[in-house]
C-alpha positions as CSV (number, residue, x, y, z in Angstrom):
1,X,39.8,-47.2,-36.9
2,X,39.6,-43.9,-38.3
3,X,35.5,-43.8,-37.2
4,X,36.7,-44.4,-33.7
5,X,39.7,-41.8,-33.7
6,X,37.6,-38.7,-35.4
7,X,34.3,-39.5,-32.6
8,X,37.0,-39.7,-29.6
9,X,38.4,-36.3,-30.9
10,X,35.7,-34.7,-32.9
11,X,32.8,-36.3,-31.6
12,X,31.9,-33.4,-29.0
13,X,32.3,-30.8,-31.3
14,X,29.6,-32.7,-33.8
15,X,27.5,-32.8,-30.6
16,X,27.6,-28.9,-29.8
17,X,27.2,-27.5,-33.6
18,X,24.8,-30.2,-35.4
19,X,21.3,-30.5,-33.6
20,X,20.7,-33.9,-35.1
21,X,23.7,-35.2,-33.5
22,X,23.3,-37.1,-30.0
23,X,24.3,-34.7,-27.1
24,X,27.7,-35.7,-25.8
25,X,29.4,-35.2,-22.3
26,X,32.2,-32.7,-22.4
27,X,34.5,-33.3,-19.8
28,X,35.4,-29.8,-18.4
29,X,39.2,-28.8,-18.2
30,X,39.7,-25.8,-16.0
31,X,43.1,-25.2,-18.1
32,X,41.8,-23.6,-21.3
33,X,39.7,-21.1,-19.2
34,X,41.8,-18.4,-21.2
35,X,40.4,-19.4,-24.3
36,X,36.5,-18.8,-23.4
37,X,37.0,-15.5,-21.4
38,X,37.3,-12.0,-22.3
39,X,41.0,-11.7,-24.5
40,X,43.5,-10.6,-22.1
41,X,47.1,-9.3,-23.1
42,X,49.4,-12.2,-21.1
43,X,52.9,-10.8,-21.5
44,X,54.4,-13.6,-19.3
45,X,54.6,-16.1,-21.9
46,X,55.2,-13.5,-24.4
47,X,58.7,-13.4,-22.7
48,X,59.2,-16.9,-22.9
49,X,58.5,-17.3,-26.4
50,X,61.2,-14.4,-26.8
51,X,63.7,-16.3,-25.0
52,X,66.0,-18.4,-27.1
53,X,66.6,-21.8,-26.4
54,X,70.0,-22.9,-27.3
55,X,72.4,-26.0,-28.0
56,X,75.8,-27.2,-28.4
57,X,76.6,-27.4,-31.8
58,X,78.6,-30.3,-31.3
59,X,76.6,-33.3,-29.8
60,X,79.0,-34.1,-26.4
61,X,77.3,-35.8,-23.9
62,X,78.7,-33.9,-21.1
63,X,76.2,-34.6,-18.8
64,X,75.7,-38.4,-17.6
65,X,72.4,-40.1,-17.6
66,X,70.6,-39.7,-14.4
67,X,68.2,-42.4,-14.4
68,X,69.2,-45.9,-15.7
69,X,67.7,-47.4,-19.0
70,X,65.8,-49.8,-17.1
71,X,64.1,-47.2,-14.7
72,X,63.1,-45.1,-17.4
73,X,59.8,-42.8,-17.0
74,X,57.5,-41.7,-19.8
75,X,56.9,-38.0,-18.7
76,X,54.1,-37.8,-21.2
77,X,51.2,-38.0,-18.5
78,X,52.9,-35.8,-16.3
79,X,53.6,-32.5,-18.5
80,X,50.0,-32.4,-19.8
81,X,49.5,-28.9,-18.1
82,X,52.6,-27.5,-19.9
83,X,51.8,-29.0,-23.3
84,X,48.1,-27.4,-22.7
85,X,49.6,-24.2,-22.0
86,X,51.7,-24.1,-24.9
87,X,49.2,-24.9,-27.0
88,X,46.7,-22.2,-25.6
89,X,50.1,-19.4,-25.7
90,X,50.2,-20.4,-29.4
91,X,46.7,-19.8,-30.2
92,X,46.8,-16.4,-28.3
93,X,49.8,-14.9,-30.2
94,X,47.8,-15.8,-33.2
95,X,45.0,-13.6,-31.8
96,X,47.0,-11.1,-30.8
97,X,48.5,-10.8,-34.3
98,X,45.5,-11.2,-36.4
99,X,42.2,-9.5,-34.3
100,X,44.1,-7.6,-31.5
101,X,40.7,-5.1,-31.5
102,X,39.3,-8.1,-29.0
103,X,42.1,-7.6,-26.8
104,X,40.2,-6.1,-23.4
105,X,42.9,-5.9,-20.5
106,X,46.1,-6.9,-19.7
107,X,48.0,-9.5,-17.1
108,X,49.5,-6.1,-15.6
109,X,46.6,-4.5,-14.5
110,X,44.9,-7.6,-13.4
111,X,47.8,-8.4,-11.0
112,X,47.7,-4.9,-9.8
113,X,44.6,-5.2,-7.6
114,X,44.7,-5.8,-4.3
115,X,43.3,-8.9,-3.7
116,X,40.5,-9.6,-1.6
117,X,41.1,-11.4,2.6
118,X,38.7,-11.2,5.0
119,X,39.3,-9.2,8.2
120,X,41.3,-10.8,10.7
121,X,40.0,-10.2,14.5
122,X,42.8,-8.9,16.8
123,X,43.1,-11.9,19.8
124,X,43.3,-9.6,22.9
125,X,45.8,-11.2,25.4
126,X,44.6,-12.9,28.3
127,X,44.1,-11.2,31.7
128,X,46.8,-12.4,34.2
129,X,44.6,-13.3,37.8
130,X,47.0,-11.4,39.5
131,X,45.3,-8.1,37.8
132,X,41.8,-9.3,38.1
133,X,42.6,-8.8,42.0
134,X,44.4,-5.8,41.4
135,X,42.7,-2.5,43.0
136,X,41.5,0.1,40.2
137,X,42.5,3.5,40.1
138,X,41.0,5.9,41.3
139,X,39.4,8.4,38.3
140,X,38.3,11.8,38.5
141,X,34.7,12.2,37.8
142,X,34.5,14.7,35.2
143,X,30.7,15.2,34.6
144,X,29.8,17.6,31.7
145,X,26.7,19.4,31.8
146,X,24.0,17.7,29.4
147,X,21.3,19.4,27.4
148,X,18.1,17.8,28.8
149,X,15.2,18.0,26.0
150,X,12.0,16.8,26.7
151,X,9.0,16.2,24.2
152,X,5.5,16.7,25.3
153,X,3.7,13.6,24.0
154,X,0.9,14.8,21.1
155,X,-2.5,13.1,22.0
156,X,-4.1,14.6,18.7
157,X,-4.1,12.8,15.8
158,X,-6.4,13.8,12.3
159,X,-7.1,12.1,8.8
160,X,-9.9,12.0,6.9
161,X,-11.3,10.2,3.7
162,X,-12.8,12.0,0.3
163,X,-13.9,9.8,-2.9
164,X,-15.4,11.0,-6.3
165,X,-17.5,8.2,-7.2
166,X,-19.9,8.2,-10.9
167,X,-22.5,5.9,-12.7
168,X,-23.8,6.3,-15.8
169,X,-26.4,4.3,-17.8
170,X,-27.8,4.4,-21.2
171,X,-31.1,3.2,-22.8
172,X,-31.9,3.3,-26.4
173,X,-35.2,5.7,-27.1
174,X,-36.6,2.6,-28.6
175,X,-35.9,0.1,-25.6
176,X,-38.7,-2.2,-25.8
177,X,-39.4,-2.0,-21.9
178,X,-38.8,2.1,-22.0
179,X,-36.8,3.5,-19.2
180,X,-34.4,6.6,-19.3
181,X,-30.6,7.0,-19.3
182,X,-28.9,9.0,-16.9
183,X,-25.4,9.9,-15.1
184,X,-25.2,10.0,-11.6
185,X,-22.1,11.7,-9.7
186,X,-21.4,11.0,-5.8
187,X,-19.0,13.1,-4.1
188,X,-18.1,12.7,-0.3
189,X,-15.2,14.1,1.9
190,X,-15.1,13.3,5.6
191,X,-12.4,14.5,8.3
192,X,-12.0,14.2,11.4
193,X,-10.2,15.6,14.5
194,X,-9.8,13.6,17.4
195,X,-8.2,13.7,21.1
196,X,-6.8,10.7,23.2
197,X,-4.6,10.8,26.0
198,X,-4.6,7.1,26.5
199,X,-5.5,7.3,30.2
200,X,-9.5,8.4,30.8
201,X,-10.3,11.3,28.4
202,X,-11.1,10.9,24.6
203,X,-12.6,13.7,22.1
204,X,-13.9,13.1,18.9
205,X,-14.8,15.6,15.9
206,X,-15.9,14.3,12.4
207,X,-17.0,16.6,9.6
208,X,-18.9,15.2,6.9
209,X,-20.2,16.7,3.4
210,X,-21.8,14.4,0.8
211,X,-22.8,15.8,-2.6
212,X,-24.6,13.7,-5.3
213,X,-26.3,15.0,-8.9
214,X,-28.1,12.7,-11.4
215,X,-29.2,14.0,-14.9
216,X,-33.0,14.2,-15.4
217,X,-34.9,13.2,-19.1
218,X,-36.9,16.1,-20.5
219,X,-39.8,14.0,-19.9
220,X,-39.5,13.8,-16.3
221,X,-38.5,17.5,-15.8
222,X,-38.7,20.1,-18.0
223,X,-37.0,22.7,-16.2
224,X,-33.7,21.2,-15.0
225,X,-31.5,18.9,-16.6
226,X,-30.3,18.1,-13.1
227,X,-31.2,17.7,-9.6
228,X,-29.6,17.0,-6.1
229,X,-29.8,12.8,-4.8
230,X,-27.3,13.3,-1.8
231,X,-27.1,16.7,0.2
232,X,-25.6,16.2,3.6
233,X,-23.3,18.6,5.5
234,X,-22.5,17.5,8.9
235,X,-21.0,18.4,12.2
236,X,-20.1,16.0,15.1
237,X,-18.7,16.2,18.6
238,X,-18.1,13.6,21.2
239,X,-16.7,13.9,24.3
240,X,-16.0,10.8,26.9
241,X,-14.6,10.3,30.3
242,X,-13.8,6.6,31.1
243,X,-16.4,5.6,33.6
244,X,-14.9,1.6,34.0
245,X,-13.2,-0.8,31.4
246,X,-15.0,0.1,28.3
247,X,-17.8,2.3,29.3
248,X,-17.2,6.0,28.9
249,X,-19.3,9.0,30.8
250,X,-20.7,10.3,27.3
251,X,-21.8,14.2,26.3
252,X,-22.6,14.3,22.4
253,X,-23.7,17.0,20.3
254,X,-24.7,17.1,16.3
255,X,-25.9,19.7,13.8
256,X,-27.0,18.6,10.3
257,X,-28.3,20.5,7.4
258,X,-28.0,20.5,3.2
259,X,-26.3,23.2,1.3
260,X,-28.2,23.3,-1.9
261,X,-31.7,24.6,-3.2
262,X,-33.9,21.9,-3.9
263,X,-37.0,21.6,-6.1
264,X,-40.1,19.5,-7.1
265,X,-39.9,18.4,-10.7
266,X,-41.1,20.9,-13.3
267,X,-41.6,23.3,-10.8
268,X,-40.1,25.8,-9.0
269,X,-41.4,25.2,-5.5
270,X,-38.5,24.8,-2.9
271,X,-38.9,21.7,-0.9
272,X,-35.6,22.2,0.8
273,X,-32.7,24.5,1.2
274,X,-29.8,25.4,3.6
275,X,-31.0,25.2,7.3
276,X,-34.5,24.3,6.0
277,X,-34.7,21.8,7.6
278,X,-31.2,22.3,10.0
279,X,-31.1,20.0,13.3
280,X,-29.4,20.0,16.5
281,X,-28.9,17.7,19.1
282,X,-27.5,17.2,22.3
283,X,-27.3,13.8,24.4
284,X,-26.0,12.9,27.6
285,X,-25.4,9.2,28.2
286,X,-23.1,5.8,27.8
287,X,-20.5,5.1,25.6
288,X,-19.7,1.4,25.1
289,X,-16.5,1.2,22.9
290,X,-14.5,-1.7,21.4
291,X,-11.5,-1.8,19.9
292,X,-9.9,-4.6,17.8
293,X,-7.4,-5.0,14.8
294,X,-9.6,-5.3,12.2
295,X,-13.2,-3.6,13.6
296,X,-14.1,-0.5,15.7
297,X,-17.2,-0.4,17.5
298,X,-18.9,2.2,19.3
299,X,-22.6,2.5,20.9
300,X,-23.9,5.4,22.4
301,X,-26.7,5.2,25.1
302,X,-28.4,8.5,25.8
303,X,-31.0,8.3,28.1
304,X,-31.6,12.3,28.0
305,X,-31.5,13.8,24.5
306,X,-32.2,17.4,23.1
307,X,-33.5,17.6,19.2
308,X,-34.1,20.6,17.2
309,X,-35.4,21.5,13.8
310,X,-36.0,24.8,12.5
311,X,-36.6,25.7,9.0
312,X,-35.5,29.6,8.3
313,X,-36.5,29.5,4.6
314,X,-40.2,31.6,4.5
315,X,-41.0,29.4,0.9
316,X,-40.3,26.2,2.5
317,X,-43.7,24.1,4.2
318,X,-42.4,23.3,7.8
319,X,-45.1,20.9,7.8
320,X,-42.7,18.3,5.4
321,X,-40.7,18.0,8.1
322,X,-42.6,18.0,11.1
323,X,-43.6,21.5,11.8
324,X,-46.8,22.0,13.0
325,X,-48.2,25.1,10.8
326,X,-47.5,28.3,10.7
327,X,-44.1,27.3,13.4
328,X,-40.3,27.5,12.3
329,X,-39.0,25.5,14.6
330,X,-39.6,22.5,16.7
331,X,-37.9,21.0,20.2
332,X,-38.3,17.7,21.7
333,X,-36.8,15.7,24.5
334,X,-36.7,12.1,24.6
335,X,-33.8,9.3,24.4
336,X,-31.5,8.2,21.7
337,X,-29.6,5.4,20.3
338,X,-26.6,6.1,17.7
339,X,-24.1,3.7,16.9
340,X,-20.8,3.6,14.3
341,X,-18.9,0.2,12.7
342,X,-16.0,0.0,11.0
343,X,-14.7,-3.7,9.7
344,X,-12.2,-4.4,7.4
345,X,-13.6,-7.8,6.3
346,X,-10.4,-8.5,4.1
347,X,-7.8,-5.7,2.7
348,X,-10.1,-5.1,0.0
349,X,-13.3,-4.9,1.8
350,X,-14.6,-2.5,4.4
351,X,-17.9,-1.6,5.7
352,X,-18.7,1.3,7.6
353,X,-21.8,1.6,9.2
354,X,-23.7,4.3,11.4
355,X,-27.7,3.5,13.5
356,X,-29.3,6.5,14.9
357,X,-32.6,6.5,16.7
358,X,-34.1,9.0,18.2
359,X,-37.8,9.3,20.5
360,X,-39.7,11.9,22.2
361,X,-42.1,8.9,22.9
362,X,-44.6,10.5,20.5
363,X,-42.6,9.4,17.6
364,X,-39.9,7.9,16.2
365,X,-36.9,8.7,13.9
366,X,-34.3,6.2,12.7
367,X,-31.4,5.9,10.3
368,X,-29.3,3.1,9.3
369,X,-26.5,4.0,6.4
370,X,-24.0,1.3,5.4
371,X,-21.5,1.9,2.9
372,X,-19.2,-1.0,1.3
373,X,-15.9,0.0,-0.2
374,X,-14.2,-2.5,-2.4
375,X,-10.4,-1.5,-2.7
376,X,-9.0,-1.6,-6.5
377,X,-5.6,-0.1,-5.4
378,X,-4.4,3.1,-3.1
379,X,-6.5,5.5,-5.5
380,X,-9.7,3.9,-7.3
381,X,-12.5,1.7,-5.4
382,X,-16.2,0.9,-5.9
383,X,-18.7,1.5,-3.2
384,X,-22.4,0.3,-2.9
385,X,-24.5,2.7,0.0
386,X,-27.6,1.9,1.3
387,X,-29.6,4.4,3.2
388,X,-32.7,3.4,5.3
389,X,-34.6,6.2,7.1
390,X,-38.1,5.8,8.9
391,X,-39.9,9.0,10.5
392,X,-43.6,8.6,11.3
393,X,-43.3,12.5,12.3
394,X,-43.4,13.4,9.5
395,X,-46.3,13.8,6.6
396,X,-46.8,10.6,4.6
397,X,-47.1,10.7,1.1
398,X,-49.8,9.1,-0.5
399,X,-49.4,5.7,-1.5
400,X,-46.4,5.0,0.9
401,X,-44.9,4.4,4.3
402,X,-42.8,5.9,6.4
403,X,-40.2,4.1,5.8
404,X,-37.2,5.2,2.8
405,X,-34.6,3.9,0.8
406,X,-31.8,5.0,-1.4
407,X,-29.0,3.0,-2.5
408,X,-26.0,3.7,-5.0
409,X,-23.7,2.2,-6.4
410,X,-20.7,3.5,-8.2
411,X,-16.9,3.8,-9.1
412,X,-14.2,6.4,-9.5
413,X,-11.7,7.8,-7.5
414,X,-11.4,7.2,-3.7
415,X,-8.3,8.4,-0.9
416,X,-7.5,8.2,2.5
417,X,-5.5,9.5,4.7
């Protein structure tokens, strides 16, 4: 018996401090909630702990019984909310008395805040018919003057792009199949300036500069420790007027140079310089454009083309580029081809890619660069390039084609805007 009475009373308190006891369900009784939140200061039944119940001290039954013997009515289940609180007032006081540091507010300033009701929407009264039929009065119309402002809509728009990309490799001197090590830095900044007025007229102008260094082994030049990979400074213009749909009436013009000396390995002969070689063009032709959300395409058809080259630098051989000897400068007329791509394969990838042919009918130059960006976040990327260039009018060095390569590949730093 006494088993049975300590688990019924004492059995869910085993349950909550001893781990190897069974867990047990504790029914939940809303009316010791004062107990297991912050102490408050309840002075309501502080007052009626103060007030003093009192008796006769004579027993005289003054008062007659209500309710007969044989109705009688065990109150006991019906006062369990008073006994509780009783019992929960008694164990405050104690608090209050012994640790009144945990004391954190009191019943008075609790019932002072307003409480919380939602707003009540005002019911307007209903609209008698007669009204609805009733004529309106007649209003003076009082017409302030208004300050008209009117924007002119901006058709330019700008950005541009500019990355600082490295490489760097390393070979022991005793690397069983030799080889060199090296650093390689790839700079490029691109912007561009650009005209639409949504109706028939576009203009487009892109400025490019690409810079690129690599470190060179004693062994392979004894002069520098560096040299130049990537020298391109470039100027574009493009201006259209919509022939039909897609197709634009196209006028284009391009000049292209490098901005730094540069020289054949342990020597100081110049092969190339600023405006040595320098190139203009000018093309009249067809613009095919499309336009969707993830790719931009553009192909320009120009059946009547201008190219010239000039080199201005006396120590420079012309005849590298094209010259014919003893000339600094070369024209030719012919027809071109040049093309730009942008797609944004996925929100990581892009690809960029530009085709440019050009023939007098004599010969033929061509370019085809494609650059591959692959997004880390907003400020650091990797990109691969790869540069193809054929020119069969220009002199072939022995042992190869016409045809050229480069390629790169590289991270660092890389944002657009």
């Amino acid at each position: 018996v006494l088993s049975a009475l300590y688990q019924h009373y004492f059995g869910q308190l085993d349950s909550l401090n001893n781990d190897t006891v069974p867990m047990r369900d504790i029914i939940l009784d809303p009316n010791y909630y004062r107990l297991f939140i912050p102490l408050v200061y309840y002075n309501s039944f502080i007052k009626q702990l103060a007030k003093r119940n009192w008796t006769f001290q004579y027993s005289v039954d003054t008062i007659s019984k209500i309710t007969p013997e044989y109705l009688s009515i065990n109150t006991y289940k019906f006062n369990k909310t008073k006994r509780i609180n009783e019992t929960v007032s008694r164990i405050l006081v104690n608090l209050y008395v012994t640790r009144p540091d945990l004391v954190t507010d009191t019943e008075d300033r609790i019932m002072s805040f307003r409480p919380y009701h939602e707003e009540k929407m005002e019911v307007t009264p209903k609209t008698s018919v007669i009204q609805l039929f009733k004529p309106e009065e007649k209003k003076e119309d009082v017409v302030g003057k208004a300050n008209l402002l009117i924007r002119k809509p901006n058709f330019w728009y700008s950005g541009g792009e500019g990355s600082l990309q490295m490489t760097q490799n390393y070979l022991s001197e005793n690397w069983y199949k030799g080889g060199e090590s090296n650093h390689n830095l790839q700079s490029n900044l691109k912007l561009y300036l650009n005209y639409n007025n949504k109706k028939n007229l576009e203009f487009e102008n892109i400025f490019e500069m690409r810079l690129g260094f690599n470190t060179v082994s004693p062994k392979l030049d004894t002069i520098r420790t560096y040299r130049t990979n990537t020298d391109v400074f470039r100027l574009f213009s493009k201006l259209g007027l919509r022939a039909f749909s897609t197709w634009y009436y196209t006028i284009s013009g391009e000049i292209n140079t490098q901005l730094l000396h540069n020289y054949a390995a342990n020597t100081n002969n110049m092969v190339s310089a600023f405006m040595s070689p320098g190139n203009f063009a000018l093309s009249i032709g067809m613009d095919y454009k499309l336009r969707r959300n993830t790719m931009n395409l553009s192909v320009i058809v120009s059946p009547l083309s201008y190219n010239c080259r000039w080199v201005t630098n006396s120590k420079i051989n012309g005849m590298n580029f094209g010259l014919k000897e003893g000339k600094h400068s070369l024209e030719s007329f012919g027809s071109k081809v040049e093309s730009t791509f942008s797609w944004t394969i996925i929100p990581t990838i892009t690809l960029n890619s530009r085709f440019y042919s050009f023939t007098n009918y004599e010969k033929v130059e061509a370019e085809l660069e494609n650059t591959f960006n692959f997004t880390l976040n907003r400020y650091f990327s990797t990109k691969l390039f790869v540069h193809y260039r054929f020119d069969d009018g220009v002199r072939r060095k022995e042992g190869h084609g016409y045809l050229q390569a480069k390629e790169f590949l590289s991270f660092g730093m890389n944002y657009k805007w």
